[in-house]
C-alpha positions as CSV (number, residue, x, y, z in Angstrom):
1,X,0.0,0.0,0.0
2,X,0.9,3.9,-1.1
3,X,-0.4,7.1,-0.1
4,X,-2.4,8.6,-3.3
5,X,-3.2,11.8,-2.4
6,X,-4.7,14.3,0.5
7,X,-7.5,16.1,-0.2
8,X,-8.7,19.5,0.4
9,X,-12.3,21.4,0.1
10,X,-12.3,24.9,-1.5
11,X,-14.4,27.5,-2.1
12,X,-13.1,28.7,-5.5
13,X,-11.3,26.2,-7.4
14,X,-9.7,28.7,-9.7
15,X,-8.4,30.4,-7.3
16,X,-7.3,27.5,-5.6
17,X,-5.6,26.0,-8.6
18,X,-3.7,29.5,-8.9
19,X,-2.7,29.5,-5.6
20,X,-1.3,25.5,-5.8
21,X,-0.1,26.2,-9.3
22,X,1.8,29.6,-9.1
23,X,2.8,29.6,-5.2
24,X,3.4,26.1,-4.2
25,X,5.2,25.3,-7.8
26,X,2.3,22.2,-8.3
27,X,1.1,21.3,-11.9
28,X,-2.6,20.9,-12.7
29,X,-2.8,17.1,-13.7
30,X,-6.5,17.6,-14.3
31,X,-9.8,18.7,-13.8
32,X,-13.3,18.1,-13.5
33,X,-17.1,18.0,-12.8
34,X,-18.8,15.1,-11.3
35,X,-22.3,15.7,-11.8
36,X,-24.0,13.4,-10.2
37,X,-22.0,14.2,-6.8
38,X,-22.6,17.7,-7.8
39,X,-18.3,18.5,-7.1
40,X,-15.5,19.6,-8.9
41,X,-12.6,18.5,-8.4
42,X,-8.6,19.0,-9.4
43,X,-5.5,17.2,-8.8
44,X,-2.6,18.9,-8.5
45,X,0.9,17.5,-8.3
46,X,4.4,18.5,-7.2
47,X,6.9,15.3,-7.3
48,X,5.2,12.4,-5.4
49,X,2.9,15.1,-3.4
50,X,-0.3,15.2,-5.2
51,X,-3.5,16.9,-4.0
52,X,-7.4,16.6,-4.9
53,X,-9.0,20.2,-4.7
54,X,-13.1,19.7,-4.5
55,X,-15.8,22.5,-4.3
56,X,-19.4,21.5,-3.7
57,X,-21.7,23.1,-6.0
58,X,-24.4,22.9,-4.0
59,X,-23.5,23.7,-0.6
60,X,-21.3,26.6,0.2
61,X,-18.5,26.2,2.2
62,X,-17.4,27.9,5.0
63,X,-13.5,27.5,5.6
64,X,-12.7,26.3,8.9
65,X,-10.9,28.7,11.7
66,X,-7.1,27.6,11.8
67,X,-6.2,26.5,15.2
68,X,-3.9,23.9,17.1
69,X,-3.1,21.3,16.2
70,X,-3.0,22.4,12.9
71,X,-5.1,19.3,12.2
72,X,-5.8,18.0,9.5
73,X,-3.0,18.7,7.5
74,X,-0.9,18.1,4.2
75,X,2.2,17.4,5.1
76,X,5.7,17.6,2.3
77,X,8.9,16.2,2.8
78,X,11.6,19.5,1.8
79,X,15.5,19.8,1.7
80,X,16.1,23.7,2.6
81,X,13.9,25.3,5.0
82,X,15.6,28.2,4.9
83,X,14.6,28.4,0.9
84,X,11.5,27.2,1.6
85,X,10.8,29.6,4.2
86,X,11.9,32.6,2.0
87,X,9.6,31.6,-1.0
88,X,6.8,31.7,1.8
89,X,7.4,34.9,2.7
90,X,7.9,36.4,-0.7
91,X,4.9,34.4,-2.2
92,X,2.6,36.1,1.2
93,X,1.5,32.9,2.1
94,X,0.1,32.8,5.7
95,X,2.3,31.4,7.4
96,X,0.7,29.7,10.5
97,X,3.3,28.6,12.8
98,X,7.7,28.1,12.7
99,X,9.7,27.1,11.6
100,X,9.9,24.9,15.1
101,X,12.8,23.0,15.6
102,X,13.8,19.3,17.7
103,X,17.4,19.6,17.4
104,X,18.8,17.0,15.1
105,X,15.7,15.6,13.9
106,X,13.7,18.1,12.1
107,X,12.5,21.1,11.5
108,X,9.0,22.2,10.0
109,X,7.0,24.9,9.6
110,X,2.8,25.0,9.1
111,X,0.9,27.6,6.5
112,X,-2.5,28.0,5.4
113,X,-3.9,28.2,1.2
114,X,-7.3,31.1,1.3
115,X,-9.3,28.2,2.5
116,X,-7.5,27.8,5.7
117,X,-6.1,24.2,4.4
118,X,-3.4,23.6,6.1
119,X,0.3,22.5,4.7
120,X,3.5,22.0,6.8
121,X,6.6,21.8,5.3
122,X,8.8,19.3,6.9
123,X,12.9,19.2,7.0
124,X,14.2,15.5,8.3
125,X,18.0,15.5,9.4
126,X,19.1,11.5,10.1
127,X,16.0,10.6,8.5
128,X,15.9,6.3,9.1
């Protein structure tokens, strides 16, 4: 067994594929309607990291207030926090919480898309 993908509800899915696309560096593998679920839907991909966006079309959607512990969450393995955090910062993405540190483990860092999905960012040192 593999992981497939996370998935996260949004309230515009162009502006979520923008924010995936142009910010986070994913590609839009494809998108959709299912009508009889009444939901569109995208996947987006960066490396083995993939992502299925979903807006009901009935029901609105109210995006859920971000709070500890940050749960649930999409999590991606990185190589250069310090890069990582920079492109954060000069991309505006909310940044939630870190980068927090446990001394020769890891480091990681949590943000938020405009849905309040959250994303961490994670940094393994000695990974097993």
């Amino acid at each position: 067994m593999h992981t497939d993908h996370g998935g996260f509800q949004v309230t515009d899915m162009d502006r979520a594929i923008r924010f995936y696309t142009q910010k986070l560096s994913f590609k839009l593998d494809f998108r959709g309607v299912n009508e009889e679920e009444k939901e569109e839907y995208a996947f987006v991909s960066h490396g083995n990291a993939r992502l299925e966006l979903i807006r009901d079309m009935v029901n609105g959607y109210e995006p859920p207030a971000i709070k500890k512990p940050y749960c649930p969450h999409f999590c991606m393995e990185i190589e250069d926090m310090e890069a990582a955090m920079e492109e954060l910062k000069d991309k505006n993405i909310n940044i939630i919480k870190g980068p927090l540190k446990i001394e020769g483990e890891e480091t990681w860092v949590y943000f938020a898309d405009e849905d309040n999905n959250v994303l961490e960012y994670i940094q393994w040192y000695n990974k097993k």
